[in-house]
N, CA, C and O of each residue as an XYZ file, in Angstrom:
892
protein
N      38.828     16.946     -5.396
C      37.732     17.887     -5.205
C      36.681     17.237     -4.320
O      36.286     16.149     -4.738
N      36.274     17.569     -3.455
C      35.365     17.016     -1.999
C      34.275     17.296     -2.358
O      34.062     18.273     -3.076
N      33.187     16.355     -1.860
C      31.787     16.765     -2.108
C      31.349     17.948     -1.715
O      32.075     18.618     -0.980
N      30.287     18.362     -2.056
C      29.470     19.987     -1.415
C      28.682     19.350     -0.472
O      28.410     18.152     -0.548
N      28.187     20.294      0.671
C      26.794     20.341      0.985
C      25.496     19.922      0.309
O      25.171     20.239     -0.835
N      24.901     19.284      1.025
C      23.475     18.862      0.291
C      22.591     19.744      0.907
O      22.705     20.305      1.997
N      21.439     19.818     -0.155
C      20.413     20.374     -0.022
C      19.348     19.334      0.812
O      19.250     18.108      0.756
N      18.620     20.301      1.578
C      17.823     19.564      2.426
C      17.248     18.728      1.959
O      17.301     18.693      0.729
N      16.452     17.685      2.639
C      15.450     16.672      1.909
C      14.332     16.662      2.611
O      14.324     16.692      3.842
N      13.312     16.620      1.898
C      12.110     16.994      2.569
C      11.601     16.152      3.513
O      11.556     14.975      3.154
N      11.137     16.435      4.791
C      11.668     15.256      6.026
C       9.892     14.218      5.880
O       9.492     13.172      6.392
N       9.450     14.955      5.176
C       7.896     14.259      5.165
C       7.627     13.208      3.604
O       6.688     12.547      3.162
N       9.004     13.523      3.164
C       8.885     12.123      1.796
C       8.943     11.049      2.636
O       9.557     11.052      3.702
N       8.151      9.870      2.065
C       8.854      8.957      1.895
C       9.606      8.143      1.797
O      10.056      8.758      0.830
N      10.253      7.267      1.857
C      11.543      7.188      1.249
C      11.099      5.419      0.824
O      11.491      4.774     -0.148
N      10.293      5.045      1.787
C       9.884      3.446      1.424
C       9.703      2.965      0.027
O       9.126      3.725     -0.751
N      10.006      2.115     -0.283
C      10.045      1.740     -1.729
C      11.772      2.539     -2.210
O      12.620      1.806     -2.719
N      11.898      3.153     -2.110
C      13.263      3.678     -2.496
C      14.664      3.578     -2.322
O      15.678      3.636     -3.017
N      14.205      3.328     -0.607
C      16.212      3.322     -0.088
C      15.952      2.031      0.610
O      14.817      1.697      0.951
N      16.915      1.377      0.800
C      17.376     -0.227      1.288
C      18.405     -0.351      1.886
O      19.471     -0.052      1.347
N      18.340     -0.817      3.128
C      19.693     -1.133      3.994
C      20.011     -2.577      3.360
O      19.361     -3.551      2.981
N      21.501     -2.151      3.456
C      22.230     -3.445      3.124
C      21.786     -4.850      3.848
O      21.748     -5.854      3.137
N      21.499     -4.939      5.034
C      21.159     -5.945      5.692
C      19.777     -6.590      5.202
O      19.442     -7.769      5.322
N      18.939     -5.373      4.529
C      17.679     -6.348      4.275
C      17.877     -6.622      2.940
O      16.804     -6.857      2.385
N      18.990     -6.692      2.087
C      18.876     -7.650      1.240
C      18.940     -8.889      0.433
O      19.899     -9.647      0.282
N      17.618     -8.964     -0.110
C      18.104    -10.254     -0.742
C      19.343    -11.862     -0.668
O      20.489    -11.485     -0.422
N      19.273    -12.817     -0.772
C      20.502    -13.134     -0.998
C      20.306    -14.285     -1.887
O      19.745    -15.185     -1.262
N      20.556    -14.610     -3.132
C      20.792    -13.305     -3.730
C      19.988    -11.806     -4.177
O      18.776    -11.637     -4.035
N      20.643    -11.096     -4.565
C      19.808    -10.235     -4.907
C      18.910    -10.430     -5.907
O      19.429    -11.333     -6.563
N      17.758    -10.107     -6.494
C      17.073    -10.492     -7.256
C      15.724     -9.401     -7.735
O      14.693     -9.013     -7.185
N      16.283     -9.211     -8.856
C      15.444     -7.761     -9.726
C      13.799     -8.441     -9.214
O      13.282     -8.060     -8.164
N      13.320     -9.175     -9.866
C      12.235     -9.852     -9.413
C      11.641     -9.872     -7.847
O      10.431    -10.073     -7.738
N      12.194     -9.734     -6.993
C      11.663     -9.487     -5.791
C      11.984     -7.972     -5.461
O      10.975     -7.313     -5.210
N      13.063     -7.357     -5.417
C      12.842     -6.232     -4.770
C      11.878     -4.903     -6.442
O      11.383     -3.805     -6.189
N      11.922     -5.513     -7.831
C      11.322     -5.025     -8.573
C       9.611     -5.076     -9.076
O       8.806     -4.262     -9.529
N       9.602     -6.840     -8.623
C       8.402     -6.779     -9.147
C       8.064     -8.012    -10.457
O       7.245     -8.913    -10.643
N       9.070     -7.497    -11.074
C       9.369     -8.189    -12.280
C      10.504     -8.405    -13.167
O      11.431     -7.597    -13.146
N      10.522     -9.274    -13.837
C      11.341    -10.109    -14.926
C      12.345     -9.206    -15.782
O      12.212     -9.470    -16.977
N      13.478     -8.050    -15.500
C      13.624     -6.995    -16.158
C      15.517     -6.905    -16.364
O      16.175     -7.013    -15.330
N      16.078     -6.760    -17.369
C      17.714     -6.566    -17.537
C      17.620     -5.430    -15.893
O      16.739     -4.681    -15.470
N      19.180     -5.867    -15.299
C      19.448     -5.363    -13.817
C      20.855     -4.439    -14.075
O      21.869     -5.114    -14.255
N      20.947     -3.586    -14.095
C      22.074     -2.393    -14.409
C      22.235     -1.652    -12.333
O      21.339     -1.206    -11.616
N      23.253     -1.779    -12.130
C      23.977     -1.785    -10.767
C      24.716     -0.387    -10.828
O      25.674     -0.487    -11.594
N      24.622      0.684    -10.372
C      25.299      2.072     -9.878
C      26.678      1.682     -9.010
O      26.090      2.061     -7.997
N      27.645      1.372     -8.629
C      28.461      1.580     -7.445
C      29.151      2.866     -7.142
O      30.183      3.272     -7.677
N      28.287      3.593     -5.998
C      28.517      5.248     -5.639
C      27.821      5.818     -6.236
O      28.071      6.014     -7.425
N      26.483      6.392     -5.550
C      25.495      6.729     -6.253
C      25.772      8.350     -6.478
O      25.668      8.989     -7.525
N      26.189      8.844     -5.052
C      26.090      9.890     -4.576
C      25.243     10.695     -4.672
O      24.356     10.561     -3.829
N      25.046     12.026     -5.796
C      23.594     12.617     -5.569
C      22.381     11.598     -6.184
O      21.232     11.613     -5.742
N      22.684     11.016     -6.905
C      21.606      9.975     -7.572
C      21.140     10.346     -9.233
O      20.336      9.625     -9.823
N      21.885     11.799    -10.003
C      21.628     11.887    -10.792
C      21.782     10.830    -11.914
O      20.803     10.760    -12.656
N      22.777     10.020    -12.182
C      22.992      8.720    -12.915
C      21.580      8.523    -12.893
O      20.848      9.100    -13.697
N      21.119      7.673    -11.942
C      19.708      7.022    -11.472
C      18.699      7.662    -12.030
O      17.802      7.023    -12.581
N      18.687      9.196    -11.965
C      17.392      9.947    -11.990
C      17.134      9.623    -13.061
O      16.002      9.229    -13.346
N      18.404      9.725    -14.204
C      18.288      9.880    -15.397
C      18.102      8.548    -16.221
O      17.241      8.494    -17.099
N      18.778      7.656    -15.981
C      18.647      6.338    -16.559
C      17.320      5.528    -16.321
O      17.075      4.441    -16.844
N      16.530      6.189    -15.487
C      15.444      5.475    -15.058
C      14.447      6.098    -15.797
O      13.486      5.540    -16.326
N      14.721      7.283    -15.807
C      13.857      7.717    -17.128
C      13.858      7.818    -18.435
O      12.942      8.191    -19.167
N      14.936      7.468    -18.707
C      15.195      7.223    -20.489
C      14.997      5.590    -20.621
O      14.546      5.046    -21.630
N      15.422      4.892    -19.401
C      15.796      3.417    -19.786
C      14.068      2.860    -19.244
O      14.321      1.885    -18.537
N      12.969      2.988    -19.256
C      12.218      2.186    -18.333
C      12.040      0.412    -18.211
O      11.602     -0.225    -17.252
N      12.460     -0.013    -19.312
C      11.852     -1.360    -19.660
C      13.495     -1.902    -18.512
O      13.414     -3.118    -18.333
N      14.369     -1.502    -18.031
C      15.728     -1.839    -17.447
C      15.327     -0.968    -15.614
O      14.923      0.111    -15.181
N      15.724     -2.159    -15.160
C      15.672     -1.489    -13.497
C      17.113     -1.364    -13.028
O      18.064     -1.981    -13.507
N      17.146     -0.609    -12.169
C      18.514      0.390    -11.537
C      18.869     -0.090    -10.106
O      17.962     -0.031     -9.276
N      19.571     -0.363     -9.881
C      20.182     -0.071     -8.012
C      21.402      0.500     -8.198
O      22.336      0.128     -8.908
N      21.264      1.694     -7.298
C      22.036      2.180     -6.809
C      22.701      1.628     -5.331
O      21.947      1.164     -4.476
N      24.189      1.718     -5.102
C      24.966      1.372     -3.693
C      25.775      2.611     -3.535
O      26.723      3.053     -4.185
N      25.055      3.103     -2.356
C      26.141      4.465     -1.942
C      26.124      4.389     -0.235
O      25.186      4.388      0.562
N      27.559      4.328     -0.055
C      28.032      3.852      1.072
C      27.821      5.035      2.545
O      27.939      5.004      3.770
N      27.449      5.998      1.467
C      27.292      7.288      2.760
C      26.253      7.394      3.305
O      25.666      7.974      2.393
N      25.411      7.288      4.198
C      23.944      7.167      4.782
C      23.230      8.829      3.771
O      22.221      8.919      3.071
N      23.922      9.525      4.006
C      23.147     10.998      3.705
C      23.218     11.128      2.124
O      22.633     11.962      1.432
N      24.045     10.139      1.725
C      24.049     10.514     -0.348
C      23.136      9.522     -0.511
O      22.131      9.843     -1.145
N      23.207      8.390     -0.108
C      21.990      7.599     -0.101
C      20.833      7.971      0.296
O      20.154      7.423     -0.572
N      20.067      8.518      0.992
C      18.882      9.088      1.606
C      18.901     10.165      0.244
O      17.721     10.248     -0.097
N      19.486     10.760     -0.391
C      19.663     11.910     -1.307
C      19.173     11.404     -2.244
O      17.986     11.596     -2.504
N      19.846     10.738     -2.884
C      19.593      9.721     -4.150
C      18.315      9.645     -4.407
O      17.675     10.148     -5.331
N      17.707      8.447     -2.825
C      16.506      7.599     -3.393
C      15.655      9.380     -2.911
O      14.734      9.001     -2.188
N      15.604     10.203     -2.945
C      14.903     10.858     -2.648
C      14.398     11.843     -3.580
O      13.401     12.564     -3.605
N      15.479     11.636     -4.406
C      15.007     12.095     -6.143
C      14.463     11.123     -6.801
O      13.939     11.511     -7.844
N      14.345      9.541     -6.520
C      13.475      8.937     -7.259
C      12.460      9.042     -6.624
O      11.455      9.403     -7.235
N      12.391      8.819     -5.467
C      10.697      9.240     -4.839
C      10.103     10.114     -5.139
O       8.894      9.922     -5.270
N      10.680     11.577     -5.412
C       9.881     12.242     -5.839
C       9.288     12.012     -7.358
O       8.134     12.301     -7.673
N      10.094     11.545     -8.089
C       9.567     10.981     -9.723
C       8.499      9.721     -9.050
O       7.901      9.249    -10.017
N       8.329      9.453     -8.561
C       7.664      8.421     -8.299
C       8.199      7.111     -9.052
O       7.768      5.990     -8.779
N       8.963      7.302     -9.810
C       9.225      5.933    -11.080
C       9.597      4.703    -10.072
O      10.347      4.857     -9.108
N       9.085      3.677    -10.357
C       9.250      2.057    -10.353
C      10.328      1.343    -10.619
O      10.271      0.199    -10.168
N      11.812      1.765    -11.503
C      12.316      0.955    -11.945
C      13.493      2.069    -11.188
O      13.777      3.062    -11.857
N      14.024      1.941    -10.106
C      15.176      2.266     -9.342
C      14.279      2.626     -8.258
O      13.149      3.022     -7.971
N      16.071      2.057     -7.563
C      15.894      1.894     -6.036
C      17.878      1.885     -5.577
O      18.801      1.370     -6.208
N      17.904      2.628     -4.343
C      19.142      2.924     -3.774
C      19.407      2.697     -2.592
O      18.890      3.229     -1.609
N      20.828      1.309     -2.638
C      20.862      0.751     -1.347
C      22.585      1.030     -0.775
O      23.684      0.956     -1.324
N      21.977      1.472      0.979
C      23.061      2.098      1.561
C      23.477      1.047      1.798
O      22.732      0.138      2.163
N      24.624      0.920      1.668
C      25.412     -0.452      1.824
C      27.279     -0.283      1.153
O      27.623      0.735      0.551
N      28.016     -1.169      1.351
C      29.322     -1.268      0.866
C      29.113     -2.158     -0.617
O      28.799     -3.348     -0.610
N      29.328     -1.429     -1.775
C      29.289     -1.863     -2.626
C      29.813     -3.117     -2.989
O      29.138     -3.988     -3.537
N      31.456     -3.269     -2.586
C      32.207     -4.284     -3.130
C      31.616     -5.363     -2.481
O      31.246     -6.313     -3.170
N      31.385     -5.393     -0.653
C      30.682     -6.240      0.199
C      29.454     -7.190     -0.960
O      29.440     -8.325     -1.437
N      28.577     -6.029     -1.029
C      27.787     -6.392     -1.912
C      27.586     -7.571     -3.111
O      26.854     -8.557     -3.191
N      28.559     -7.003     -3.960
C      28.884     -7.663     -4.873
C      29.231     -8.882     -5.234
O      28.952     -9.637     -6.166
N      30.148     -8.922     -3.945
C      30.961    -10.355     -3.210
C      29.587    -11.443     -2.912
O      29.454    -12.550     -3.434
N      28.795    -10.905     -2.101
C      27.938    -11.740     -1.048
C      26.157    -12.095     -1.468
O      25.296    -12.922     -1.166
N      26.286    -11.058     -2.216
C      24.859    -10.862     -2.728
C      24.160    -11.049     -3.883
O      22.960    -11.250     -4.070
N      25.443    -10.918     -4.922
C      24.934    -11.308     -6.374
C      25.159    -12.606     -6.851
O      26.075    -13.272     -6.368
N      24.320    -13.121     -7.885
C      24.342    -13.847     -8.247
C      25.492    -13.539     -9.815
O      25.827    -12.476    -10.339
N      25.837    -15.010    -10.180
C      26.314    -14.930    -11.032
C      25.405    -14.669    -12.717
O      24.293    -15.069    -13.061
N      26.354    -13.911    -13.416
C      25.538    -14.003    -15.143
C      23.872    -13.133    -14.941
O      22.849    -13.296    -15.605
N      24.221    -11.879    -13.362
C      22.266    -11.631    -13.462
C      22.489    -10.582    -13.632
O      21.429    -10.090    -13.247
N      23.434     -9.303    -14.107
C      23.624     -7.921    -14.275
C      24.150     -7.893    -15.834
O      25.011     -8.645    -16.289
N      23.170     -6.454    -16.844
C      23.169     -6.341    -17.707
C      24.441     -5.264    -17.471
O      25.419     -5.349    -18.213
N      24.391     -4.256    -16.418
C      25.632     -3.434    -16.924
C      26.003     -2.893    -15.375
O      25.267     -2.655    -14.418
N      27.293     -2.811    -15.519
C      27.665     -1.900    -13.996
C      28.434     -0.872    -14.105
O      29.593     -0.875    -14.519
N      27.700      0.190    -13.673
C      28.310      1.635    -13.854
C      29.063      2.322    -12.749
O      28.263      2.731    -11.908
N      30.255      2.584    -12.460
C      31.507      3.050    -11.693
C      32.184      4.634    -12.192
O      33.174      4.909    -12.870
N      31.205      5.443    -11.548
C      31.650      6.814    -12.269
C      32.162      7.644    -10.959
O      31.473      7.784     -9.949
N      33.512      8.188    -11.134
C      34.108      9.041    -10.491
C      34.245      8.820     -8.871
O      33.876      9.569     -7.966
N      34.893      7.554     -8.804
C      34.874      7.113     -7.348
C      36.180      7.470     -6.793
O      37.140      7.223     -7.522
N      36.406      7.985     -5.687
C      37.190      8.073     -4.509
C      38.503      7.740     -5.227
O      38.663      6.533     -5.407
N      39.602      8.643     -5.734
C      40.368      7.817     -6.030
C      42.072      7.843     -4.895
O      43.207      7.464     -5.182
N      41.567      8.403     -3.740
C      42.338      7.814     -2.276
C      44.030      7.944     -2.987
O      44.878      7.192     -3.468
N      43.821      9.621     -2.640
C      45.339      9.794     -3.504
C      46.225      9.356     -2.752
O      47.209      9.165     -3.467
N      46.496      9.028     -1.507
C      47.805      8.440     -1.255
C      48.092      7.128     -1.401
O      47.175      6.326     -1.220
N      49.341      6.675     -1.736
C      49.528      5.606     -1.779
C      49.299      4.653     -0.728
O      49.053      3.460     -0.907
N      49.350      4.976     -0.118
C      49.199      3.850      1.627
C      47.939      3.455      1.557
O      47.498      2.416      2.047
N      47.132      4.538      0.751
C      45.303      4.643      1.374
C      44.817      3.861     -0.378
O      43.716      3.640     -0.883
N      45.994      3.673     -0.789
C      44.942      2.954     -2.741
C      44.444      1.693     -2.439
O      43.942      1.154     -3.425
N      44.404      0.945     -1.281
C      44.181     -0.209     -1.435
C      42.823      0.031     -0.861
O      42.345     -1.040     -0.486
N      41.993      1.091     -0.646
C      40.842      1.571     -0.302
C      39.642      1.808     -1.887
O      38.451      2.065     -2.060
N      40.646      1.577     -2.605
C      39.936      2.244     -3.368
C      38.826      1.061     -4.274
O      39.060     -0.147     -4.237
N      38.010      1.458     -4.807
C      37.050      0.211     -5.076
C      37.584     -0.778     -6.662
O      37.430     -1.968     -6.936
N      38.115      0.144     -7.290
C      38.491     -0.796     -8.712
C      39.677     -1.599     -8.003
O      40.762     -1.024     -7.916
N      39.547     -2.834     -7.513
C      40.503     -3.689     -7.249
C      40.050     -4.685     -7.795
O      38.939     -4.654     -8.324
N      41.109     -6.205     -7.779
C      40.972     -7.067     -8.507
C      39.890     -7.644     -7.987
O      38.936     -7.816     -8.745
N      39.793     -8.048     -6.671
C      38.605     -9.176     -6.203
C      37.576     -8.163     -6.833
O      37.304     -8.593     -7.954
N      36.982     -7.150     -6.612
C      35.702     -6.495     -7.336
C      35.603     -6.761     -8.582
O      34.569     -7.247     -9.040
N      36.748     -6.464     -9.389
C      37.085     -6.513    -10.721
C      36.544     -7.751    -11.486
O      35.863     -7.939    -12.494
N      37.238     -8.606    -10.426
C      36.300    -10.259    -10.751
C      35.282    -10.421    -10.371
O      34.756    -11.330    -11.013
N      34.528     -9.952     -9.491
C      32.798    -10.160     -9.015
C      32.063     -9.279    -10.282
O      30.990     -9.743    -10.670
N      32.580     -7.992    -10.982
C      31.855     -7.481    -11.611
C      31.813     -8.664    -13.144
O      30.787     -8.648    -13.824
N      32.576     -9.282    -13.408
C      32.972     -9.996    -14.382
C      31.905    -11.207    -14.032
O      31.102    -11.572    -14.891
N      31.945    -11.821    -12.694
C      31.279    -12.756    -12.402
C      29.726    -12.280    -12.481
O      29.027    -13.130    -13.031
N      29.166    -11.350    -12.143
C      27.850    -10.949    -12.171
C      27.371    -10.872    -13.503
O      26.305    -11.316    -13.930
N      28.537    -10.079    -14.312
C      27.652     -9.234    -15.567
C      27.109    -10.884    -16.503
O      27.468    -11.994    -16.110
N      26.509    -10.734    -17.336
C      25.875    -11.467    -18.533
C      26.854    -11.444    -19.635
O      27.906    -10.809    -19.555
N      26.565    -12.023    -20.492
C      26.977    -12.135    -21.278
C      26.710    -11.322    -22.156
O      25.507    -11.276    -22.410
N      27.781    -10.188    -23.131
C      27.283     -8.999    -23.311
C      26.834     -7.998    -22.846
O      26.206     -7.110    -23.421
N      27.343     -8.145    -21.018
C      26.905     -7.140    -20.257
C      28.387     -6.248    -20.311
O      29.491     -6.592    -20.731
N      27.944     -5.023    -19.733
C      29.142     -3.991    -19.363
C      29.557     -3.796    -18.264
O      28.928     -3.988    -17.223
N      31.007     -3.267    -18.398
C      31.457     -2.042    -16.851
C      31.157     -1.164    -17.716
O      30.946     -1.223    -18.928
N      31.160     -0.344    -16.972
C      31.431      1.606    -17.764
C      32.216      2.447    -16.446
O      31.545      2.943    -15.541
N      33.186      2.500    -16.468
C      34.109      3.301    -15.831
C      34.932      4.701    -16.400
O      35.760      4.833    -17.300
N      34.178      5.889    -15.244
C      34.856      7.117    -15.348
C      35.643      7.525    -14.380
O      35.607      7.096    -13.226
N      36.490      8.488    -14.865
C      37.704      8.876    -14.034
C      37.823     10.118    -14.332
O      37.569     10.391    -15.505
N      38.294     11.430    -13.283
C      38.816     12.658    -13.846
C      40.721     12.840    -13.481
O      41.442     13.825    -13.635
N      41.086     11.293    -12.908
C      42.252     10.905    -12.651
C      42.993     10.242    -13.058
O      43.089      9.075    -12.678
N      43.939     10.894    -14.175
C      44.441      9.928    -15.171
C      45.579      8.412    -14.812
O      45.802      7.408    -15.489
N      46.081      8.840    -13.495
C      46.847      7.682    -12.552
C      45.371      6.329    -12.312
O      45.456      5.193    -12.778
N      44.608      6.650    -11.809
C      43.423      5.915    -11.447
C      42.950      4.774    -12.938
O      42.943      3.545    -13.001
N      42.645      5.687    -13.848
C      42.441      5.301    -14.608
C      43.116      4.328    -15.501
O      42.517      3.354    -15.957
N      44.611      4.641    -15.801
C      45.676      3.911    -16.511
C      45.592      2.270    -15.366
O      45.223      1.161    -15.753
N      46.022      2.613    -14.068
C      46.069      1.512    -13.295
C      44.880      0.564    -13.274
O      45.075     -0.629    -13.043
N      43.650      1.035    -13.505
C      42.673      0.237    -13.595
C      42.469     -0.212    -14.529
O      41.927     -1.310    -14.403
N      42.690      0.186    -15.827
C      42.750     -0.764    -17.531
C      43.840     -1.390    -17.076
O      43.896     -2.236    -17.968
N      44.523     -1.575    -16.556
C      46.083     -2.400    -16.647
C      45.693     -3.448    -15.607
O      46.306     -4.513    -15.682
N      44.707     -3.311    -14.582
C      44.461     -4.022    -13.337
C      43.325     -4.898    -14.236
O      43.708     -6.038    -13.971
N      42.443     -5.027    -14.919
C      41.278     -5.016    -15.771
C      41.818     -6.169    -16.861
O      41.489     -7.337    -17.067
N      42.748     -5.326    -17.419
C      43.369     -6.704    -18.132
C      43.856     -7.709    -17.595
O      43.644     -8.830    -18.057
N      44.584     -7.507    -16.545
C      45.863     -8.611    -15.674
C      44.593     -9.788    -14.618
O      44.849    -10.889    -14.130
N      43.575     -9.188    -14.579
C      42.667     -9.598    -13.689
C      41.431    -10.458    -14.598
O      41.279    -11.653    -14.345
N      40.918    -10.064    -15.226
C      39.771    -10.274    -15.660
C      39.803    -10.801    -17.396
O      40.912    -10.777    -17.929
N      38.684    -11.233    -18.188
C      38.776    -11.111    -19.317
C      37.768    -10.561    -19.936
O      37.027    -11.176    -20.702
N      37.682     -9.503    -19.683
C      36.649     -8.455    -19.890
C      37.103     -7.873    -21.339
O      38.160     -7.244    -21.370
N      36.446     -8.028    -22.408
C      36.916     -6.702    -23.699
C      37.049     -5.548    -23.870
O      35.985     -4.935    -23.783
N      38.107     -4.814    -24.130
C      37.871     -3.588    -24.154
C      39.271     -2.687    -23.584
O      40.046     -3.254    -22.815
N      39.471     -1.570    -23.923
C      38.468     -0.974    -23.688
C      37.591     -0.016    -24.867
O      38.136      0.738    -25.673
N      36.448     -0.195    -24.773
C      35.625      1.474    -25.860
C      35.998      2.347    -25.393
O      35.771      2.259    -24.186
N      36.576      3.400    -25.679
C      36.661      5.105    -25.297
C      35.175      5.801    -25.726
O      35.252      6.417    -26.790
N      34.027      5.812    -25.179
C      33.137      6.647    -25.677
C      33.462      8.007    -25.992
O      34.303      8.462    -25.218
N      33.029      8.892    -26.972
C      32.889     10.026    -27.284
C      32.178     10.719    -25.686
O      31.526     10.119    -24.832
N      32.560     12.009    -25.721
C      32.131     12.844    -25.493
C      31.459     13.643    -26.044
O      31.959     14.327    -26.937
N      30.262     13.779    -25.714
C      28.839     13.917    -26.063
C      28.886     15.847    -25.904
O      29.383     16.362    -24.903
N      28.443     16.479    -26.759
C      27.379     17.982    -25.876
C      26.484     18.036    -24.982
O      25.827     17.017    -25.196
N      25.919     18.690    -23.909
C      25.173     18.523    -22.866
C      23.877     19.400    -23.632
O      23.947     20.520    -24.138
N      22.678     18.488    -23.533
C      21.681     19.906    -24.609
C      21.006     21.120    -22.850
O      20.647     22.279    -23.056
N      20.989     20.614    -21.609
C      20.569     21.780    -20.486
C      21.594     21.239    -19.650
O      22.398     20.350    -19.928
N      21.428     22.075    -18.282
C      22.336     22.051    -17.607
C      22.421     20.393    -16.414
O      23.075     20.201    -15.389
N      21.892     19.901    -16.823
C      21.644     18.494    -15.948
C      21.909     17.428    -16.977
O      21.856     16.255    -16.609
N      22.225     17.757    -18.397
C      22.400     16.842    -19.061
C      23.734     15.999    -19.053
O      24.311     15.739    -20.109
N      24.183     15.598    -17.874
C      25.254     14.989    -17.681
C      25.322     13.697    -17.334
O      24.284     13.311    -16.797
N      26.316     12.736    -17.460
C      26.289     11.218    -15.975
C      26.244     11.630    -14.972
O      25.212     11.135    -14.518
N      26.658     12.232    -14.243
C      26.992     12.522    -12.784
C      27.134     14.283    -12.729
O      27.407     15.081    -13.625
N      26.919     14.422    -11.731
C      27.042     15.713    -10.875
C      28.577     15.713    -11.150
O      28.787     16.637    -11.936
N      29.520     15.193    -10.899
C      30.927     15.209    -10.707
C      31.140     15.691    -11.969
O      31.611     16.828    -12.009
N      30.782     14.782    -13.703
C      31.047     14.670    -14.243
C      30.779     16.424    -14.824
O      31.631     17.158    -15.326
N      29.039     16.801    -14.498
C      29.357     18.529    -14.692
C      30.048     19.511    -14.158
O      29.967     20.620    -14.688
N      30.907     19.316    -12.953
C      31.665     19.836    -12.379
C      32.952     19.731    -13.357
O      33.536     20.800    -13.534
N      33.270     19.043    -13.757
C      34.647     18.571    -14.848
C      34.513     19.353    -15.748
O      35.457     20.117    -15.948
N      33.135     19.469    -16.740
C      33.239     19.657    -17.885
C      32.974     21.009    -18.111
O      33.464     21.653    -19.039
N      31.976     21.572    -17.028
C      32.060     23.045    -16.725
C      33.549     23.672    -16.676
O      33.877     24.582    -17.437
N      34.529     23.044    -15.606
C      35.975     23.814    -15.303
C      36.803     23.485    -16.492
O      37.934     23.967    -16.435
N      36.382     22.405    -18.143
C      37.290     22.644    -18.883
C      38.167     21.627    -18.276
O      39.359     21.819    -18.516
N      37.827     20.351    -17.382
C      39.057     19.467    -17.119
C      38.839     17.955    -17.526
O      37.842     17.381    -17.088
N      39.486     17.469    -18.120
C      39.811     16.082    -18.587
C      38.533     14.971    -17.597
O      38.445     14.875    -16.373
N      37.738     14.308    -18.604
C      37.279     12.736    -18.134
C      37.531     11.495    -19.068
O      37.274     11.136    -20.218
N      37.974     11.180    -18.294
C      38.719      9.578    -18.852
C      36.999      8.794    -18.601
O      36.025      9.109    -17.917
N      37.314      7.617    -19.588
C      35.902      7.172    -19.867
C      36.129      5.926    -20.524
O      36.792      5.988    -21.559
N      35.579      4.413    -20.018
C      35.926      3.689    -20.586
C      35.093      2.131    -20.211
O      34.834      1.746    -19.071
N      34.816      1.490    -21.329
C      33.440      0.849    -21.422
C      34.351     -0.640    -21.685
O      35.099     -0.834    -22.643
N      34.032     -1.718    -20.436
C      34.589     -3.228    -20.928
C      33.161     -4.280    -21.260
O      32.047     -4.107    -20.766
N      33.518     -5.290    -22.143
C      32.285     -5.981    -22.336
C      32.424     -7.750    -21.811
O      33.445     -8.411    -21.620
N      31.791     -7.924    -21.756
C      31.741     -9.946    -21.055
C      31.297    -10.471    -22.037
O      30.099    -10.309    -22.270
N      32.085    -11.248    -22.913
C      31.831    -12.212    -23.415
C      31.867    -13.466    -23.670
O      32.802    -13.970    -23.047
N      31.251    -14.288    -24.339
C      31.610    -15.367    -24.131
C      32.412    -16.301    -23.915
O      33.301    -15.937    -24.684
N      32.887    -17.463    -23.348
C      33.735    -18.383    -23.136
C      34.501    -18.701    -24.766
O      33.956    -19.159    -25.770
N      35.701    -18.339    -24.604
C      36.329    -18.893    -26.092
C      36.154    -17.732    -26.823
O      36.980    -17.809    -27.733
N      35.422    -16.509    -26.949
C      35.766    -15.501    -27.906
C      36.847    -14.665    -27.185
O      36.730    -14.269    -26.025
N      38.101    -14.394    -28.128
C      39.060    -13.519    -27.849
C      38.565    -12.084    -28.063
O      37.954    -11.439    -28.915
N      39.012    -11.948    -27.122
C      38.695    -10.016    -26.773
C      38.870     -9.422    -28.075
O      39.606     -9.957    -28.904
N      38.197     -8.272    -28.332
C      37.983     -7.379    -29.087
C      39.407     -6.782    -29.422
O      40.144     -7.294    -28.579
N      40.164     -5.958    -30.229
C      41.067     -5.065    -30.250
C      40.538     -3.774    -29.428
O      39.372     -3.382    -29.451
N      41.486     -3.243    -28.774
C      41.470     -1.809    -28.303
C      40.606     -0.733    -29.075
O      41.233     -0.405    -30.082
N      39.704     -0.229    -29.005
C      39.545      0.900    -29.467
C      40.159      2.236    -29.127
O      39.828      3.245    -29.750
């Protein structure tokens, strides 16, 4: 299912403080300089409209957000719903996520990294495009904290199976949690735009939460 059309963006916002080219950042990255302050760092990869963001930034405040969305125009989208909230604790940078990840982070400095409904590049020739691969797989492992998360969604049950199986063979990440599926209480009460598109048409989301733990504790059992 292909993205929609976006709605205009108002050409007289702002956007400073909000959106970030990959090139001006950090190296490493560091909540403390592009935030301000001393705060748990939770990482978006594929922001697209930016609802994740909108929302986590306003339930979560004491936790700051970056978003990485690789499309110049979903990015400009994104940070353009936090600009208008005005909120402080997210910010959305156009850039190649995995690049990112690789080059920019530090190790043990991300509380959680969220991977919802990415590209899953149905042909076979074209899967090696796709972002849950092993080298990422291990940078997200290398970044998160101790007791930090992935949280990975899928509305593609091939995508999904291959990536718990890639997840285990790769990494030693715990897990996986199957979160519940929640009721939506209005119509925005979702993770993602994608994710209300799914649940509106009545179609399957795969959903699944790994944890980092310490050196020497054996992984959790399956939930």
């Amino acid at each position: 299912m292909g993205r929609r059309a976006l709605p205009r963006i108002d050409p007289g916002l702002d956007l400073t403080g909000w959106l970030i080219a990959e090139e001006s950042l950090p190296t490493p990255v560091s909540g403390q300089v592009l935030f301000g302050r001393s705060a748990p760092l939770q990482i978006e990869v594929g922001s697209g409209k930016g609802l994740f963001l909108t929302r986590a930034t306003a339930a979560t405040p004491a936790h700051d957000f970056l978003g990485i969305e690789i499309a110049a125009k979903y990015a400009r989208f994104a940070a353009a719903r936090l600009a208008r909230r005005r909120g402080t604790n997210g910010k959305v940078i156009h850039g190649d996520g995995v690049r990112i990840f690789h080059d920019r982070l530090a190790d043990n400095s991300l509380e959680a990294v969220h991977v919802y409904f990415p590209d899953p590049w149905w042909k076979r020739r074209h899967r090696k495009r796709r972002v849950m691969q092993a080298a990422f797989l291990q940078d997200v492992q290398r970044t998160l904290r101790v007791g930090g998360q992935l949280h990975f969604w899928t509305d593609v049950a091939e995508y999904y199976e291959t990536t718990l199986a890639l997840i285990r063979q790769t990494t030693q990440l715990a897990g996986p949690i199957v979160p519940d599926e929640r009721p939506s209480d209005h119509d925005l009460d979702y993770q993602t735009h994608f994710e209300r598109r799914m649940r509106l048409d009545d179609l399957p989301v795969y959903r699944s939460v790994f944890c980092k733990e310490a050196a020497g504790v054996q992984p959790r059992a399956q939930a």
